[in-house]
SESEMI-952031 format. One record per atom (N, C-alpha, C): z, y negated, x negated; atom name. Coordinates in steps of 0.1 Angstrom, whole numbers, plus 5000, padded with zeros to 4 digits. Each point is the difference from the previous one (the first is absolute). Layout:
<recs>
     pz     py     px   at
      Z      Y      X   CA
...
</recs>
This chain:
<recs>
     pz     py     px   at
   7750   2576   2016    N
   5007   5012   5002   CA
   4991   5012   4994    C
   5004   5011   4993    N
   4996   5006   4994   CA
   5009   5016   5000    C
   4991   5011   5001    N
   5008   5014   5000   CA
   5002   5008   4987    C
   5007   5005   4994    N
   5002   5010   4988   CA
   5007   5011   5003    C
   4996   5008   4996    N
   5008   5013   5004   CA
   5012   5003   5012    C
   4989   4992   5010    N
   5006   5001   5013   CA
   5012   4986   5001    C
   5005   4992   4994    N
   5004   4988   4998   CA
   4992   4989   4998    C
   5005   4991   5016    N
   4990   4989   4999   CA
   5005   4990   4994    C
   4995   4994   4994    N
   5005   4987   4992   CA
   4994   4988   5008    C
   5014   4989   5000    N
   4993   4982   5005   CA
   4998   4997   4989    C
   4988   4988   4994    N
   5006   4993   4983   CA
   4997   4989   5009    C
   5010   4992   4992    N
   5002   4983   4998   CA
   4998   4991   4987    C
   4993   4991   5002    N
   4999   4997   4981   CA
   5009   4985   5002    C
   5010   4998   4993    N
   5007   4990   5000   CA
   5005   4994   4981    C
   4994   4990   4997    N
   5006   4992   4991   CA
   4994   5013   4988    C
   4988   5000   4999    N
   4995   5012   4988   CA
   5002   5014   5000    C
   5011   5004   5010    N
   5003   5010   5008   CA
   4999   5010   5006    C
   4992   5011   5000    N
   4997   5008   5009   CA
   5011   5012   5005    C
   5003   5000   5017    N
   5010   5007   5001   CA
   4995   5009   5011    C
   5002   5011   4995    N
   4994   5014   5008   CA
   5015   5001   5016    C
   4999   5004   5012    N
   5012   5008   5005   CA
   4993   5004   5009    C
   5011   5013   4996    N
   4994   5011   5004   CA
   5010   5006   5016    C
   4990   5010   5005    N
   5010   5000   5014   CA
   5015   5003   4999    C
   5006   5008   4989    N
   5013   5004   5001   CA
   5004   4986   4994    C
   4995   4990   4998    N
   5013   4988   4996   CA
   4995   4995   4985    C
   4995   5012   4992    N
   5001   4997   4985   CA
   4987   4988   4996    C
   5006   4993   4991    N
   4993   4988   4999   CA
   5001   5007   4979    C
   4982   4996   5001    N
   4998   5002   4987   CA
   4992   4982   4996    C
   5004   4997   4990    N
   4997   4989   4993   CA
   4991   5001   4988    C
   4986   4991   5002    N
   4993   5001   4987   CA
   4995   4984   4996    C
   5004   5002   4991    N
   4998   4986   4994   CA
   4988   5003   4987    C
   4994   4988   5002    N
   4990   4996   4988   CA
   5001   4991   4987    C
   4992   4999   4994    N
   5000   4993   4991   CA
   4995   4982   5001    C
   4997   4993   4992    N
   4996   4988   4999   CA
   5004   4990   5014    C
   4996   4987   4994    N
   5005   4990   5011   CA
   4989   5001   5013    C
   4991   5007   4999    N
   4987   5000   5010   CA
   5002   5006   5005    C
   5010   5014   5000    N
   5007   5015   5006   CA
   4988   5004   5005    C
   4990   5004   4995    N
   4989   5010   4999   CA
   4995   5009   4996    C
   5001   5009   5010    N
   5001   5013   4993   CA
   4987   5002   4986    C
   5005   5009   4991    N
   4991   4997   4984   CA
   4983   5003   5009    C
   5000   5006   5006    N
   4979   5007   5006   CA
   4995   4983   5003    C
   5011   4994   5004    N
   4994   4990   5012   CA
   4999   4987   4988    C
   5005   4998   4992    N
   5005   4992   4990   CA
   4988   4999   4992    C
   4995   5017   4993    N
   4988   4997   4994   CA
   4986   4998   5008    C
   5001   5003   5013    N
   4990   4998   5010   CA
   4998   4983   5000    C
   5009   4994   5002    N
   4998   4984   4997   CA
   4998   4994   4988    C
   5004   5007   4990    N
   4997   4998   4985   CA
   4985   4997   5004    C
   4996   5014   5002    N
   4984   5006   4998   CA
   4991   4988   5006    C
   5009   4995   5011    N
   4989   4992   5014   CA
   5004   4985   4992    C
   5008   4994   4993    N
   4998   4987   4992   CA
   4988   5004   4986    C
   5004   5008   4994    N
   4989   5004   4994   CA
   4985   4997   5003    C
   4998   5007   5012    N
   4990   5000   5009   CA
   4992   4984   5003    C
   5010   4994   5006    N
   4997   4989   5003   CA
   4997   4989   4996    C
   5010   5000   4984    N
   4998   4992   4992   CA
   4986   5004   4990    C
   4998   5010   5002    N
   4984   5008   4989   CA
   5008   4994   4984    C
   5015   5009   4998    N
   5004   5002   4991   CA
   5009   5008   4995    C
   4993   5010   5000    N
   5003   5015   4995   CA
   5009   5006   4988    C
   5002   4988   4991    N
   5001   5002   4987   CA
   5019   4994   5000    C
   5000   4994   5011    N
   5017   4994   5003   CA
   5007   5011   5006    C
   4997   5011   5004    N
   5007   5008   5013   CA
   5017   5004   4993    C
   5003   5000   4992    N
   5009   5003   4995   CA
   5011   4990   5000    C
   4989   4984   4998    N
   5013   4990   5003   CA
   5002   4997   5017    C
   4990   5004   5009    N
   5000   5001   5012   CA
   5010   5008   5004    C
   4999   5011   4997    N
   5014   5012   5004   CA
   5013   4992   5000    C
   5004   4997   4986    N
   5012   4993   4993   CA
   5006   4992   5016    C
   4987   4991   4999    N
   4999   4984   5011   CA
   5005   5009   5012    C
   4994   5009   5007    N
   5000   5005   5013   CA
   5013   5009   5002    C
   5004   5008   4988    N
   5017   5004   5000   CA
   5009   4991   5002    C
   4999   4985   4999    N
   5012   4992   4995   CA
   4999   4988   5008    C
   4984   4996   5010    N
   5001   4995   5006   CA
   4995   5000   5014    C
   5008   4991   5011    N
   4997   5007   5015   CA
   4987   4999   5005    C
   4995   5009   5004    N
   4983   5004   5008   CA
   4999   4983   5011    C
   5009   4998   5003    N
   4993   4987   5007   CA
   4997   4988   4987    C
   5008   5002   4991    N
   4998   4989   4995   CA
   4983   5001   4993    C
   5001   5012   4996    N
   4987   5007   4987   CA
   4989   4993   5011    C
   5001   5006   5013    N
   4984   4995   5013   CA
   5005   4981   4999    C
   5009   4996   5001    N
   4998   4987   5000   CA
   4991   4995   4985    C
   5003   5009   4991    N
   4994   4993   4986   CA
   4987   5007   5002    C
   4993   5007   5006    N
   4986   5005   5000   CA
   4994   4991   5009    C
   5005   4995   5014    N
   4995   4991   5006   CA
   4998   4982   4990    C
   5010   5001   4993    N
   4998   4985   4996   CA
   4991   5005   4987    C
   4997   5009   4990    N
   4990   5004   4993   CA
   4985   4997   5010    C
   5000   5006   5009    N
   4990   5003   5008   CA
   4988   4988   5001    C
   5012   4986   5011    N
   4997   4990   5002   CA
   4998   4992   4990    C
   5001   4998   4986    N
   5002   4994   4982   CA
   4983   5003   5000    C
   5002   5018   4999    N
   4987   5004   4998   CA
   4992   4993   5007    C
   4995   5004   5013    N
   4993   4997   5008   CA
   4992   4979   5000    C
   5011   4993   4994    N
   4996   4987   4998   CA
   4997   5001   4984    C
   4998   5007   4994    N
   4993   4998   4983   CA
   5012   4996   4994    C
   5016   4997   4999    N
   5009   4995   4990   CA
   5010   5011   4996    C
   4993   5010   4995    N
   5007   5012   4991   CA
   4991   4997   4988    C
   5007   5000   4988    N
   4999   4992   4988   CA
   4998   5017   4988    C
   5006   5007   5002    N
   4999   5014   4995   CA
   4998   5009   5005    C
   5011   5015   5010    N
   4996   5005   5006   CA
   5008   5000   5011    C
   4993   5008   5012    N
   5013   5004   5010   CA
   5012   5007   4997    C
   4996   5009   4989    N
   5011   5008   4997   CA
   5009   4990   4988    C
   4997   4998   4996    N
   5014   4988   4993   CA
   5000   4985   5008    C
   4995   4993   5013    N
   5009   4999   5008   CA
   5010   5004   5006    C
   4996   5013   5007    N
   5013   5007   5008   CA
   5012   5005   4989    C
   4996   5000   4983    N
   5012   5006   4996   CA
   5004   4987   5000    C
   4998   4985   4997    N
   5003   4992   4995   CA
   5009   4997   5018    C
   4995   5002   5006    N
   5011   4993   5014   CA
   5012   5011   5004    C
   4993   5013   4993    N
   5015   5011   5000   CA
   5011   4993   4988    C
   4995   4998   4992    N
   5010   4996   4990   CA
   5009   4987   5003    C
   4987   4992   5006    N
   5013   4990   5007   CA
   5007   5002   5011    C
   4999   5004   5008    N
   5006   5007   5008   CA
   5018   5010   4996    C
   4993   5010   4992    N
   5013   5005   4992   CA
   5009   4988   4995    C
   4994   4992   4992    N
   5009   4994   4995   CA
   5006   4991   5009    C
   4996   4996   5010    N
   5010   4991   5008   CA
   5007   5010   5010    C
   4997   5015   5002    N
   5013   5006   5006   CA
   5005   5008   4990    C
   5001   4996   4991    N
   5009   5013   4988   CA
   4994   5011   4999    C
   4988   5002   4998    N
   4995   5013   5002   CA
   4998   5005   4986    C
   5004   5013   4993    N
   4993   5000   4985   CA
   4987   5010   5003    C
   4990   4991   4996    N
   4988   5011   5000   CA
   4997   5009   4983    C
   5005   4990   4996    N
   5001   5011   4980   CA
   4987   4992   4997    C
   4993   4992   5005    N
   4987   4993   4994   CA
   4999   4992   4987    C
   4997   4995   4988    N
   5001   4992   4992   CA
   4994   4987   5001    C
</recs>
């Protein structure tokens, strides 16, 4: 619940959805972009933190792409299974073209176009 110019607003986030109503009744609707419905600040904030994690700085751009198009639980399930790969010595290149390589399959078995070659 939130106040603006003396109008409090309830929001509800439903199905990528965010819906403002306000005391007199009026319902304002905001919708997002991408399949992860994240707002863009928070989108490149996660970019930045696979970056981070992976100590590969030079991908952030295919990170963004990956994090607009697909869902935040899925991206933490693929940093967890990077994680645990790493942590036993069987990453063969790097972390960061693992996780693209498990985003890619991923997309491709839910229809996802990430524009990757």
């Amino acid at each position: 619940m939130c106040s603006l110019f003396g109008t409090v607003f309830t929001g509800l986030v439903a199905q990528g959805r965010f819906y403002l109503k306000t005391t007199i009744g009026v319902v304002i609707e905001y919708i997002w972009g991408g399949a992860n419905r994240l707002p863009p600040k928070e989108n490149e904030f996660l970019a930045q933190e696979i970056a981070e994690v992976l100590d590969d700085s030079h991908s952030l751009g295919a990170f963004r792409v990956i994090v607009d198009k697909i869902p935040k639980q899925q991206i933490r399930i693929f940093l967890s299974i990077i994680k645990d790969t790493y942590l036993t010595g069987r990453i063969k290149n790097s972390r960061g073209a693992m996780f693209i390589t498990l985003a890619k399959d991923y997309a491709r078995d839910n229809n996802i176009n990430l524009n990757f070659k």
